[in-house]
Each structure stands twice: as C-alpha cells, then as structure tokens.
SEPATI-648901 format. One record per residue (C-alpha): x, y negated, z. Coordinates in steps of 0.2 Angstrom, whole numbers, plus 5000, padded with zeros to 4 digits. Example, Ala and Ser with C-alpha at 12.3 -4.5 7.8 and 13.67 -1.06 7.14 Angstrom:
2
east, north, up
5062, 5022, 5039
5068, 5005, 5036
END
This chain:
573
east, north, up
5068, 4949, 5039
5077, 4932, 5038
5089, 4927, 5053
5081, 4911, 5060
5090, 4895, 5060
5097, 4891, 5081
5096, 4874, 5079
5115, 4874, 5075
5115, 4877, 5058
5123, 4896, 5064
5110, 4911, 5064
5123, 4920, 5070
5129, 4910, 5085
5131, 4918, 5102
5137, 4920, 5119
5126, 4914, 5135
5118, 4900, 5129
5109, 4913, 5115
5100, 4906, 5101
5090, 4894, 5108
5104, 4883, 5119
5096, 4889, 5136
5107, 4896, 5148
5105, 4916, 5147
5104, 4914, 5166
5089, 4903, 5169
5079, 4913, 5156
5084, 4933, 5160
5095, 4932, 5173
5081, 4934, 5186
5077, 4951, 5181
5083, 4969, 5187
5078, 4976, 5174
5084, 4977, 5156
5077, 4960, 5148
5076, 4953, 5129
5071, 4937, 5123
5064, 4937, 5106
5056, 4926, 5094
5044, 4925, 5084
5053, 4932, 5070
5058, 4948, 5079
5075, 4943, 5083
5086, 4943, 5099
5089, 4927, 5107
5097, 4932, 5122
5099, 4947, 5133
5107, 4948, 5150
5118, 4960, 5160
5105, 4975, 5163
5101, 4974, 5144
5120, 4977, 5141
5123, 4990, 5152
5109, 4998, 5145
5113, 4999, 5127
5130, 4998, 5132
5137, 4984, 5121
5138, 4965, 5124
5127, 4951, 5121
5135, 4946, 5106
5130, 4960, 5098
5116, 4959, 5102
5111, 4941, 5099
5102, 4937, 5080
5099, 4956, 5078
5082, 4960, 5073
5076, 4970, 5088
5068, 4983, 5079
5080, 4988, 5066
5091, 4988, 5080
5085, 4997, 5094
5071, 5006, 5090
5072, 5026, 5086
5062, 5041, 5085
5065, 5057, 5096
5077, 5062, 5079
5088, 5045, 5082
5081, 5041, 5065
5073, 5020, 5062
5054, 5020, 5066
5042, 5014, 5051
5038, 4995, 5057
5021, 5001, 5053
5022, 5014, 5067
5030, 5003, 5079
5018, 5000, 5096
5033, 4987, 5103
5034, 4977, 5087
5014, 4976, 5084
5016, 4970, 5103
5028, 4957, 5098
5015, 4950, 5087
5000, 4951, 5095
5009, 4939, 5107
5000, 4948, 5120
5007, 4957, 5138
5008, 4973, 5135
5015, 4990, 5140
5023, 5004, 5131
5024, 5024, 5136
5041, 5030, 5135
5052, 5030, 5119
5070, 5031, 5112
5083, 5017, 5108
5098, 5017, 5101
5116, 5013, 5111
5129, 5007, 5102
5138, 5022, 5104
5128, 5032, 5092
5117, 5041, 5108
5097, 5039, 5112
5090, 5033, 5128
5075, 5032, 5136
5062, 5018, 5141
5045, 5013, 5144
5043, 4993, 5141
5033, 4979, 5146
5031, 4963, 5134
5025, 4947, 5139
5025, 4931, 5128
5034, 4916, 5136
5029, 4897, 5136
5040, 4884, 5129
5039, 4871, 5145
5054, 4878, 5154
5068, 4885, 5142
5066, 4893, 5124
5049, 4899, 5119
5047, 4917, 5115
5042, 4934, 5118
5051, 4944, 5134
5053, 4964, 5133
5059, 4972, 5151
5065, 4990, 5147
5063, 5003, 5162
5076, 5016, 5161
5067, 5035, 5160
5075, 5046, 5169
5072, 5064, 5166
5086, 5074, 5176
5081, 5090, 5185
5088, 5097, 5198
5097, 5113, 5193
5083, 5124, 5202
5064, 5126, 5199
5058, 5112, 5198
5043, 5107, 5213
5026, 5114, 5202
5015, 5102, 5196
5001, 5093, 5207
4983, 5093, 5201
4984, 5076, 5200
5000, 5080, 5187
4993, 5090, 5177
4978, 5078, 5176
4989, 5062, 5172
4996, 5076, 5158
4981, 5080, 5150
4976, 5062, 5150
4992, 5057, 5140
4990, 5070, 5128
4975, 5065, 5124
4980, 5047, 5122
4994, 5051, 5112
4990, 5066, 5100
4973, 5057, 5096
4983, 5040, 5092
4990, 5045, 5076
4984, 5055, 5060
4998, 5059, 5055
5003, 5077, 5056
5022, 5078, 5059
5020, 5064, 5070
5007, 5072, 5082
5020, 5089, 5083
5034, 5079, 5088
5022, 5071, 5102
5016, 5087, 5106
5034, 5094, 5108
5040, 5076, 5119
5026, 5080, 5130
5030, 5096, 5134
5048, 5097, 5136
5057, 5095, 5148
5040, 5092, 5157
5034, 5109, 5156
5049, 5120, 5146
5064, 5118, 5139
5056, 5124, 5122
5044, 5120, 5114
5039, 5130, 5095
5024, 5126, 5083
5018, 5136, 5070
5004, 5131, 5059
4993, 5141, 5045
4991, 5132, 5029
4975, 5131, 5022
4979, 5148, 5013
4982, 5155, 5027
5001, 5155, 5027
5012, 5154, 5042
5024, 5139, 5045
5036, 5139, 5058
5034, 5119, 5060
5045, 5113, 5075
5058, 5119, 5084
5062, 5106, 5099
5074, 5110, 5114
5079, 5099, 5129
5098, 5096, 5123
5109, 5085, 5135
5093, 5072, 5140
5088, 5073, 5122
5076, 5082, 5110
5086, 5090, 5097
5075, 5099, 5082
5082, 5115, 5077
5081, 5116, 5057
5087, 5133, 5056
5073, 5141, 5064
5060, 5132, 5056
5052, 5136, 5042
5041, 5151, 5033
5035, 5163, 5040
5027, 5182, 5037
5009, 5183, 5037
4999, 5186, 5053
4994, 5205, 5053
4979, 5211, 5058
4977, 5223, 5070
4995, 5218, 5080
4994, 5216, 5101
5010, 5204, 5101
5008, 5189, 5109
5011, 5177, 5094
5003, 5188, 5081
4988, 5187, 5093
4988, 5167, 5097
4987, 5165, 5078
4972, 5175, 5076
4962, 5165, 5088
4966, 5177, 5103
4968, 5172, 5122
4986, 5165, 5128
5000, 5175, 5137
5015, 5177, 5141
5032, 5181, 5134
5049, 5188, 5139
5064, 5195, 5127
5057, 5211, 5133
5042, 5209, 5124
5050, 5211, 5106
5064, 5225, 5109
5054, 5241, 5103
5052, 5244, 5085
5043, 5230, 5076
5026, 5229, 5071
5027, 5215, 5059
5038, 5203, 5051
5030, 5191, 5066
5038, 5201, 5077
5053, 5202, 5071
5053, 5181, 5067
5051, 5182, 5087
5064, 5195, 5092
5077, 5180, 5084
5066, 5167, 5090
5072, 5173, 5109
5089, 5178, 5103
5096, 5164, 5097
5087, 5151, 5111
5090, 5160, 5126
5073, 5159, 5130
5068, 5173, 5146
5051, 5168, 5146
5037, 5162, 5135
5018, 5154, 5138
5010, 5156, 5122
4991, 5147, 5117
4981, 5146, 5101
4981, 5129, 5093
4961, 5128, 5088
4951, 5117, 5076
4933, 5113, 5074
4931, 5130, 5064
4949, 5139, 5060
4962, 5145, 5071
4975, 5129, 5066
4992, 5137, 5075
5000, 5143, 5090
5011, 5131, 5103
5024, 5143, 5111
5033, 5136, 5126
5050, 5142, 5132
5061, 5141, 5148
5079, 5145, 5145
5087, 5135, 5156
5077, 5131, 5170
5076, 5151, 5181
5057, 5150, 5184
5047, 5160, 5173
5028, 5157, 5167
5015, 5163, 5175
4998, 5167, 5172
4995, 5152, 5183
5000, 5141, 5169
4991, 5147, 5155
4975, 5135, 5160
4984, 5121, 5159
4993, 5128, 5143
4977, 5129, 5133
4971, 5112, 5138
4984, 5103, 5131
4983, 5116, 5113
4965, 5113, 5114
4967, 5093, 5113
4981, 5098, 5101
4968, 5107, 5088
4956, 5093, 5090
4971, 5079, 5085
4977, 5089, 5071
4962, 5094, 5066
4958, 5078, 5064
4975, 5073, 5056
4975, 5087, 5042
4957, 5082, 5037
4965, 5063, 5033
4978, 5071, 5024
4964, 5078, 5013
4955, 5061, 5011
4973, 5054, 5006
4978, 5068, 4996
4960, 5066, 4985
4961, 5047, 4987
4979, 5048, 4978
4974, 5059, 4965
4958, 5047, 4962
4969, 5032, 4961
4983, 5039, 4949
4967, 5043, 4937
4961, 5025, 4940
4976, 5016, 4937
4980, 5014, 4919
4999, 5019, 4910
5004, 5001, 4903
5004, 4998, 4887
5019, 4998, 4871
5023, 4979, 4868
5036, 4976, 4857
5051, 4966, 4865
5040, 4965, 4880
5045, 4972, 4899
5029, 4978, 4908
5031, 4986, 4922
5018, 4991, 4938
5016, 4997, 4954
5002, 5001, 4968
5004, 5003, 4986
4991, 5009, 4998
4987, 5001, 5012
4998, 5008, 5027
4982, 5011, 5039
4967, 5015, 5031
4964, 5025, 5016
4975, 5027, 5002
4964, 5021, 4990
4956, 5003, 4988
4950, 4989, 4977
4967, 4985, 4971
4970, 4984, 4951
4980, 4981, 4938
4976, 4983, 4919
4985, 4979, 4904
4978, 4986, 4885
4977, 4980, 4867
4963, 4970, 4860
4956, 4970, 4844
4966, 4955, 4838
4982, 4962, 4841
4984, 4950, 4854
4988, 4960, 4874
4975, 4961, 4889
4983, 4956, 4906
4972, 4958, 4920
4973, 4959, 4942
4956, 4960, 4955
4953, 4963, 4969
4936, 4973, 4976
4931, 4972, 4992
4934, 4985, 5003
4950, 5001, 5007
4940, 5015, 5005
4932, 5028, 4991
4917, 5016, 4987
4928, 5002, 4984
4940, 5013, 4972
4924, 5017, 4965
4919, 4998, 4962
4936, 4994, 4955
4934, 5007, 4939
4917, 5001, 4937
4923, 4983, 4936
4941, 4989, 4925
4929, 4998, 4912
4918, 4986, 4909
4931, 4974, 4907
4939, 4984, 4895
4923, 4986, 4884
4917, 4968, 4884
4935, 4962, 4880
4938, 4975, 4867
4919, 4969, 4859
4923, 4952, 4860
4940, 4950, 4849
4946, 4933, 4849
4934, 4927, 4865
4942, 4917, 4877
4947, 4925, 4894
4932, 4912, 4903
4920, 4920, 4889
4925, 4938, 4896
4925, 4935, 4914
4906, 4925, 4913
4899, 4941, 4905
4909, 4953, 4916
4901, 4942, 4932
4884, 4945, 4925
4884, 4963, 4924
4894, 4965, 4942
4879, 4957, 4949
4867, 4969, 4940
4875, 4984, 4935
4891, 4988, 4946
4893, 4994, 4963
4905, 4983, 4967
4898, 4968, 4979
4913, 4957, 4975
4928, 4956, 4969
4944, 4943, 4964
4951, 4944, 4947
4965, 4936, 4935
4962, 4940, 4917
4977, 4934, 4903
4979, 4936, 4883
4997, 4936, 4880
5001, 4932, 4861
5017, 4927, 4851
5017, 4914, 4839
5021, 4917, 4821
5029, 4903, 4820
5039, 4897, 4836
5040, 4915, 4841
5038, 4909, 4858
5024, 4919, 4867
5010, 4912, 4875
4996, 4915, 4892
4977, 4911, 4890
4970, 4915, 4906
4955, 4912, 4919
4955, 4916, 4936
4939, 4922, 4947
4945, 4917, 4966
4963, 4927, 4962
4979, 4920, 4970
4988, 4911, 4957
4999, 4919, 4945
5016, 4917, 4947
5029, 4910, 4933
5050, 4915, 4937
5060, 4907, 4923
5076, 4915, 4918
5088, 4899, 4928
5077, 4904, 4942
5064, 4890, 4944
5049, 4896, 4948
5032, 4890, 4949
5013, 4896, 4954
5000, 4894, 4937
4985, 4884, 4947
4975, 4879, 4934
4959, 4887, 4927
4952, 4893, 4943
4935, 4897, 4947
4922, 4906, 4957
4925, 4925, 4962
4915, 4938, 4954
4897, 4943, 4961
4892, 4925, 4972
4878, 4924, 4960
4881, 4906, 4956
4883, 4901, 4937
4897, 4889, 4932
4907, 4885, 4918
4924, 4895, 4920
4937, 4886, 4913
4952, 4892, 4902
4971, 4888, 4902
4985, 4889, 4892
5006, 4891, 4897
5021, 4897, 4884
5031, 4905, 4892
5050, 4903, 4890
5062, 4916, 4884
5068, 4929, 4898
5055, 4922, 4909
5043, 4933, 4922
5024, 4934, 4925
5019, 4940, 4939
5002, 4946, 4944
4998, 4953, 4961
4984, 4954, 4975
4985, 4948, 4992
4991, 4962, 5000
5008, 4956, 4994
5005, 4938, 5004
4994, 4939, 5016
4998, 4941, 5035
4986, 4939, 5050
4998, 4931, 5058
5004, 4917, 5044
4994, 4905, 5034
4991, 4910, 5017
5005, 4893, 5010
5019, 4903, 5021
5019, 4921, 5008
5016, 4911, 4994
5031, 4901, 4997
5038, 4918, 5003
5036, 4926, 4984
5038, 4911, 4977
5057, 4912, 4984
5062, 4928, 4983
5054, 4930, 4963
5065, 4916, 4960
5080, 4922, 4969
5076, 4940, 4959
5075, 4932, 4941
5089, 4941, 4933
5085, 4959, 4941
5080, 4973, 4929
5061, 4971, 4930
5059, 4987, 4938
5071, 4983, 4951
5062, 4965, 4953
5047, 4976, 4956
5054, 4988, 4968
5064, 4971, 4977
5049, 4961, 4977
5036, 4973, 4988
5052, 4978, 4999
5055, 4959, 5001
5040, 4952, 5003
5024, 4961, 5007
5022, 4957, 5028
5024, 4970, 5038
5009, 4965, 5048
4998, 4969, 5032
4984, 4983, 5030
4980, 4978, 5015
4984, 4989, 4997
4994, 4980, 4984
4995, 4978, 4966
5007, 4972, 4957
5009, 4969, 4937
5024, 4961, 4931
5026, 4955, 4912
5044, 4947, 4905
5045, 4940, 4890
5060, 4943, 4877
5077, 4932, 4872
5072, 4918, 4861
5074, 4922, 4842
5092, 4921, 4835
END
C-alpha cells in the first residue's frame, strides 16, 4: 500500500507530532492502554508510550508503517493473509469493534498477545482516523495446578469454540484454532490427527505451550500407520469412532499392538507428556480424527471428570471441519471446472499474450470471469473479456455458455465486425443461455500488410474500458465504442472502434475484480491501474501480469479476476 503524504511533502516524517502535526499527546496520551492511530490507508500515524512499551520499539519506528504488514502475525510468527485479517476488515468498516485475542510482532523478533478494540475518530479535534487500543493477554500460570474450571468457564469455552472453529472454512486454519483454544487453557499439548477421505491417518498438528507461545512441532507430524481394527488403545480407539479416555506413558509400555501404538509410545517420549484426554473428532457421517490433549508441565493429570467437556469441544470441532473439508471439495471441483473453462491462449507470431485468473478470495473458486483469445477464419486474432453474473457453479456455467457461443458465431461470421458478433451473441443470451447477464469486451487484432503496424477493432457491452500502456509509459483507457450489457433486452445499435497500436505497446483486458473496492469509487482503481500499468511498461509481460494483480487488485475485493494482456512487437526494421 502507498505511504500517504503528511502534509509535509515527508511520508516518512516522525517524532510526537506523528503524521498528521497533532501532538501525539492530545490524541493518545490519554490512554493506559496500548494506542494507534491510523488512517484510512492503514498506516501508523501516531502511537504513544504503552504502544511502545508493548512492541518494545519507539514511535519512529513505528510511524508510516503499515499496521498490518507490521504487526500482525499468526500463532507461527508468520504475516496473516489481509484477506484473513478481522482487525484490518475492522479498519475498513470504519466501525467500533472488538477483537478476540491474537499475536503481534515486537521488534525483537518475539510474539505477543492481545485482544483489541477499534474505534474510528472524528476530525473536529485533532487528525481524523481510526484508533486501535491493544490489551496485553496474559497467560502466566502459576507453577501448580491451576484452580479447575467453573461451569460458567467451560460455558464461555464452548461458546468461543463454536465462534471461532465455525468462522472459518479453512482447514488448517480451524486446527491451529482448535490447538490455541486448548492450550494453555486446558493442556500444555495439544495433537490432531485426521483420516483422509481414503481413510489414511495424518498426524496433522503438534502444538505445545513453549515460553508463552505455541510452537508447532514438525517433526512429529505427519503420516501415520493405519488404524487397526480390533485394537483397545486409546487412540486407535478415538479414531474408530469409540468413546474418549484417558492416557498415561504407561498406557504404551507393553509390547505394541499396532504401528498406532507405537507412533504414541514416541508421542509420550519425546513430549513428556504424563497424562492424556483423548476424544473422537466426528462429522455428519465419518469418524473425521482424534484431538489428544497433553499435560507435561503442569502436575495435574486428566480425569475422567474432563472428558465431557473434552467431547464437547471435538464435537463442535467435527461439525467446523466437516464443514470445512466439504468447501475444500466444492473448491477443488470448482478449480478443476475453471482450468477446463479457461482457454490456453493462442500462437501469434511476434505477439506476447499472456493470462491469468484469480478466484475470488471468499466465496467459491469459480465465477463468471473470462478471458478468450482464438483465430478467426480471416487470419485475423479474437480478443475477448466478460463478466457473468454471479461466484458460484451456475455462474461458471453461464460464462462457457456465453465463450462458446462467442466462439461459433465469430468463427461463422469471418470478417464481421466485433458490433455484428456481440448483437447476435445478445440475442441468443437472452433466449438460449443460462446466463442472466453478463459484461463483455470483444477485439480483432490485425497487422497491416503494409505499415506493419497492428491494429484493435473492438465493441464493448458494459465492460470497464480497456486499457492502452505505450512503451515510454503513457498510458490511456480506450472509451470509445461502448454500449449496453448483454441480456437487458433492449436492441440498440453497438458501435464499433478502431486504435493502432504502437510498437512495444500493451493491451490490457481485465474485469472488475481488479478495480473495484466497496470502499473506493470506481475513478479511484482505475486511476490505480491506470498508474501502476504505466509505471510496469517495460516488465516482461508475465512479470507485468504477475505485478499488476499483486499491485492492484484491492484488498477489500471478493470479486474473481480475469486478466488478458496482449503486447504488440518492435516496429519493422
């Protein structure tokens, strides 16, 4: 994200005053707490002493850095997808908000932890803006058993399980949750293994309580023997569906009955575990895993007493990742429908053509972005980009309908004008397709015999404009020709227009997705590409490509993208 201008003509300025020129005193100071101010671009604009002390590192440090990028971590210390990020969706909204506990990065390298509150700031009395107050979480024990938990704990437990595993549907996501609410709450350990739709065994997470942190134990993870039959072992019995029960080193020292067994033996070895809870993790209809819970630390072992509250929490568990591997399914057929959709791009000699699709982050993976580009009849080169309505299987389903008549009528039709195409194509999507609406952009690219100097006929059916990048870096948007979306129903002449374009130049065809924000007018990501194509002019085109969507597509967009980028050759010698 671009650094914001303070007025100064310095992004970078700091010191008390911040970005804005307000004391950091009359803005922060009040506050015990932690405190940020930030704008609306996400940066810091000022931070005061609690902030500091927090993150351990001084305001000018932290002033102009994005807050994000900066701060925010997962459970791993790895950056958090902007798409997964509750306190930056917060930040937009532009609402008060509060977050559940999560890491942030000090600028020593180590994790802490913090719940948040954000709540926007009005203008009249100092610099407008957004302010985040961090409380510190603090999860020291005491070195005894810690006091049990209340019914009204284990209530408030349940409750944010439920919140927080049913909140995302992503897999690995919803284990890392299920191991942060766990531990150190209830174990100093906490183990996952899964069974793969073929009935394999996964050892999926290893997590352990590790100086205030949760460290991931890679070396225990991974496959793991199959689950035998008739075995009484605890494990080997949570992953057949069985009851829960409980767990000591003692429980694995005789002779082994199964690899299982022997997988657990080291399991207890190498964490020091001296007692174990374990609970199936069940789905709708299959036996999804088992959640084994450790204590190696803390000297109070499991009792039957807490297996109740063990197989609540696995119960919402199996419901969430139920619920997640069946949208991994949807995805994974959605994917391998889209990459059968989407065409390979055609041969053009001393023409770059390159393309990409991305799904939208939030909803399915397949939409009613496309891109096509194919020969004609003529010789001459097909360029096309449309939207349909709709992010899900039906809309995929309208956008091949649409791309395959396209192809046929245009193939029919050699030397018809783009306009000519479109109109026909209008008629049948209002008779024949599924497809209720849909955008589009349809171009002939030809080279003149003559000049040599290759040329765009094109018509455009409600599409954003496309965009023109010459090779000195001018760039402009292609306005002309436009005309009523596919499918209103209303007949009107669509008219045609006609660009050279310049040696070395770039076309560039794309949907929305790549421009829209709910947040920003429409003008704002056009000028957005508009600049950044420009500044990317002389990139190899698949590095423009790669650039652009990195660049440019908002982070607040839930829309798929398609992009389709053509650049011309050097002029003749």
């Amino acid at each position: 994200m671009d650094v914001a201008d303070n007025g100064t003509g310095d992004p970078g300025a700091t010191g008390p005053h911040g970005l804005s020129g307000a004391p950091l005193e009359t803005v922060l100071a009040g506050f015990s707490a932690a405190a940020l101010l930030i704008d609306e671009d996400g940066l810091i604009v000022a931070a005061n002493d609690a902030a500091c002390a927090m993150f351990r590192t001084g305001v000018e440090e932290l002033v102009g850095e994005d807050a994000h990028d900066h701060l925010h971590r997962d459970d791993h210390g790895q950056a958090v997808p902007r798409t997964r990020c509750r306190l930056r969706k917060a930040l937009l909204t532009g609402n008060t908000q509060h977050g559940d506990v999560e890491w942030f990065a000090r600028k020593d390298g180590s994790l802490v932890r913090s719940s948040w509150l954000v709540t926007p700031r009005a203008a009249g009395s100092g610099p407008a803006g957004t302010i985040v107050l961090f409380y510190a979480a603090h999860s020291d024990e005491p070195a005894g058993a810690p006091e049990p938990l209340t019914e009204l704990d284990r209530l408030a437990l349940l409750a944010e399980t439920t919140t927080q595993l049913t909140s995302t549907l992503d897999v690995d996501e919803a284990l890392h949750r299920l191991a942060a609410l766990t531990v150190p709450r209830l174990a100093d350990w906490a183990v996952i293994d899964l069974v793969t739709d073929r009935g394999e065994v996964r050892r999926a997470l290893v997590v352990e309580r590790k100086d205030d942190l949760l460290a991931e134990r890679d070396d225990l993870q991974g496959p793991m023997p199959p689950v035998p039959e008739e075995s009484p072992m605890p494990l080997s019995r949570a992953l057949r569906g069985a009851a829960s029960s409980l767990a000591t080193p003692a429980t694995y020292q005789g002779p082994p009955d199964s690899g299982i067994a022997v997988e657990q033996s080291r399991l207890f070895t190498a964490t020091g575990m001296h007692s174990a809870a374990i609970a199936p993790i069940r789905g709708l209809r299959d036996v999804l895993g088992a959640l084994t819970l450790g204590r190696s630390r803390r000297p109070d072992a499991f009792t039957a007493a807490d297996l109740p509250l063990l197989e609540d929490i696995t119960r919402r568990a199996g419901l969430a990742l139920d619920n997640a591997r069946l949208y991994e399914r949807q995805r994974k057929v959605a994917e391998t429908m889209q990459r059968h959709l989407l065409p390979q791009l055609p041969t053009v000699p001393g023409v770059e053509m390159w393309a990409r699709y991305v799904p939208a982050p939030d909803a399915s993976a397949v939409g009613g972005d496309w891109y096509d580009a194919f020969a004609l009849a003529d010789g001459d080169h097909a360029l096309a980009i449309g939207d349909v309505v709709g992010h899900d299987l039906d809309a995929a389903a309208g956008m091949a309908q649409v791309r395959n008549m396209l192809r046929a009528f245009a193939w029919s039709r050699a030397g018809a004008a783009p306009s000519a195409i479109v109109s026909q194509l209008d008629e049948a999507v209002r008779h024949i397709a599924e497809a209720s609406m849909a955008t589009m952009t349809l171009a002939r690219l030809a080279v003149g015999e003559e000049d040599g100097l290759w040329r765009l006929q094109w018509t455009n059916a409600g599409h954003p404009p496309p965009l023109l990048v010459h090779h000195d870096g001018q760039a402009r948007y292609l306005t002309d020709a436009h005309g009523l979306l596919l499918g209103t129903g209303i007949t009107k002449a669509r008219p045609d227009a006609v660009a050279v374009l310049p040696p070395r130049s770039t076309l560039v065809l794309y949907t929305d997705g790549l421009v829209e924000s709910p947040h920003r007018s429409i003008d704002h990501g056009l000028d957005r590409l508009r600049r950044y194509a420009a500044s990317l002019a002389r990139r190899p085109l698949e590095s423009f490509c790669d650039a652009l969507l990195a660049q440019v597509r908002p982070d607040d967009n839930e829309d798929d993208v398609a992009l389709l980028v053509v650049r011309t050759p050097a002029a003749r010698a």
